[in-house]
C-alpha positions in Angstrom: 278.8 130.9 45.3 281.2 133.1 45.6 284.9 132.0 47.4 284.8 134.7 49.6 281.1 133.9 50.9 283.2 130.5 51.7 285.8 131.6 53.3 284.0 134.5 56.0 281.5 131.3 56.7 284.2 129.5 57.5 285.7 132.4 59.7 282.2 132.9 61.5 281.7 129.4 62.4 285.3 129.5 63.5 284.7 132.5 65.5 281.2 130.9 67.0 282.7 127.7 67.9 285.5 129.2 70.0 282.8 131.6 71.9 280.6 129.6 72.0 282.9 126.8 73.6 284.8 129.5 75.9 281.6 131.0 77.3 280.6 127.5 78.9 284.2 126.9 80.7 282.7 127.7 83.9 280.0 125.5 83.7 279.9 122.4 86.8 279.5 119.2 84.5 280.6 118.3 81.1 276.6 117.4 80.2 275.8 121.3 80.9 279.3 122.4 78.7 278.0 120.9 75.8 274.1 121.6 75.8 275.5 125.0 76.8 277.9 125.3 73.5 275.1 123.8 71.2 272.3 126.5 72.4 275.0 129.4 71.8 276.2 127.9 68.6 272.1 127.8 67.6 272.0 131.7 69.0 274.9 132.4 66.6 273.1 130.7 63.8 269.9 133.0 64.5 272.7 135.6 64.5 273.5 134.9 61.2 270.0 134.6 59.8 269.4 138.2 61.2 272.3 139.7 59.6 272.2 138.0 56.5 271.5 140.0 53.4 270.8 142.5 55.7 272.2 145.5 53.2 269.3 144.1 50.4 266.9 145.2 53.1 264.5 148.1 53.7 265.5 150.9 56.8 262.4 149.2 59.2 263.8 145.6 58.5 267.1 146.2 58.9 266.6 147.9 62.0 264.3 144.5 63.3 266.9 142.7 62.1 270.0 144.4 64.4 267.6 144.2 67.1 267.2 140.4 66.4 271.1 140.1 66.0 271.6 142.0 69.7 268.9 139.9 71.4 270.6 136.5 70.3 274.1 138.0 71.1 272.6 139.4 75.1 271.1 135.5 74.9 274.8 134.1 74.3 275.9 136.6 77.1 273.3 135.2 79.3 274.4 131.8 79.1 277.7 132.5 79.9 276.3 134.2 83.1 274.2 130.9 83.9 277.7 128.6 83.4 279.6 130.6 85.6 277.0 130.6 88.1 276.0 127.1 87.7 278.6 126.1 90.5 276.6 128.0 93.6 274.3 126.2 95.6 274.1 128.1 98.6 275.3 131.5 100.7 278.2 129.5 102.5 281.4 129.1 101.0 282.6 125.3 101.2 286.2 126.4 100.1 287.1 123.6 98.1 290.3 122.8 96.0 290.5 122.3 92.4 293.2 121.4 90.2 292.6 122.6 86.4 292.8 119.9 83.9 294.1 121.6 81.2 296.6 124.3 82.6 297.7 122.3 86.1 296.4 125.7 87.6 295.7 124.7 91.4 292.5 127.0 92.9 290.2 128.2 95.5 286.0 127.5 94.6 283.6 128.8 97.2 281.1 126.6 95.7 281.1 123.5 93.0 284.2 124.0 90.8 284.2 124.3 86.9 283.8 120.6 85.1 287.4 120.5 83.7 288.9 120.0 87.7 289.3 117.6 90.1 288.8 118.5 93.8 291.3 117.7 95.5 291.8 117.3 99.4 294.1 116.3 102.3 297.3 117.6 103.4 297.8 119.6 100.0 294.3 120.9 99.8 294.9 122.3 103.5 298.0 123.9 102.7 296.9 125.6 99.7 293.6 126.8 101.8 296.2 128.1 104.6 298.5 130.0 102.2 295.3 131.9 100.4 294.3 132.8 104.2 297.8 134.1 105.2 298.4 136.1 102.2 295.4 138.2 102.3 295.8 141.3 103.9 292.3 143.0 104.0 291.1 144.9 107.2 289.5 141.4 108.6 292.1 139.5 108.7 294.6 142.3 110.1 291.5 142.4 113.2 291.5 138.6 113.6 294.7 137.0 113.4 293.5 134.1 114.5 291.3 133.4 111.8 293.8 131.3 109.7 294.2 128.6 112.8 290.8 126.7 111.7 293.6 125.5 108.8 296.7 125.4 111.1 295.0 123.5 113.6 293.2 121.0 111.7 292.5 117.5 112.4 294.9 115.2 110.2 291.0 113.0 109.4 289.7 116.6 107.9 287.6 116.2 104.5 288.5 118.8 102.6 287.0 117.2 99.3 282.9 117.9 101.3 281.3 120.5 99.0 277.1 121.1 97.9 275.4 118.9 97.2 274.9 118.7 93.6 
């Protein structure tokens, strides 16, 4: 074998790892992250068997073959769709607080947030909740100014943790 059949392996599984890895960020528990990584890692592995030796190959199978390729790659694009969506459980925005594990990054999740956070709640949570309301400036808010006072005004006992139910 050939070192340079070694070494673009090694850059492709490289490559598939971090994609594959990246694509399931958004998913809501660390269970669906990794069954999530392993199918797209087994996509890119189908991937591979499509393309390989692919030159060797007659016009009609290489054609079959970079329609094989595209449909494993839209399935890996898929599954990053169903990660980031895996967090919404309904129409209503719970509005909950998450603090990013891995950057310190404190956000705003309308619905379940990503697995690598921790919801957090009380007197920060309402703050940062009060601060995203203030500073938006779209044509609603600028009509009702007193939309922001549901966090100015709330009760000291408030959950702000409460989110779907999973």
């Amino acid at each position: 074998m050939k070192k340079s059949y070694v070494v673009y392996g090694l850059i492709y599984f490289l490559i598939t790892l971090a994609v594959s890895l990246y694509s399931q960020l958004d998913a809501v528990s660390v269970t669906h992250f990794i069954i999530g990584s392993i199918v797209n890692v087994l996509f890119f592995i189908g991937v591979y068997f499509c393309i390989k030796n692919i030159s060797h190959s007659k016009i009609s199978s290489q054609v079959i073959r970079i329609i094989c390729a595209l449909i494993l790659l839209a399935f890996v694009y898929i599954s990053y769709g169903f990660a980031s969506m895996s967090g919404f459980h309904s129409s209503y925005c719970y509005n909950l607080v998450a603090k990013d594990y891995f950057t310190g990054k404190v956000g705003i999740y309308c619905n379940l947030p990503p697995w690598h956070t921790k919801i957090i709640g009380g007197e920060d949570a309402r703050q940062v909740l009060l601060n995203n309301c203030i500073g938006r400036k779209s044509e609603f808010y600028i009509n009702n100014p007193n939309y922001c006072d549901v966090y100015k005004n709330a009760s000291i006992n408030k959950d702000w943790t409460v989110g779907p139910n999973p």
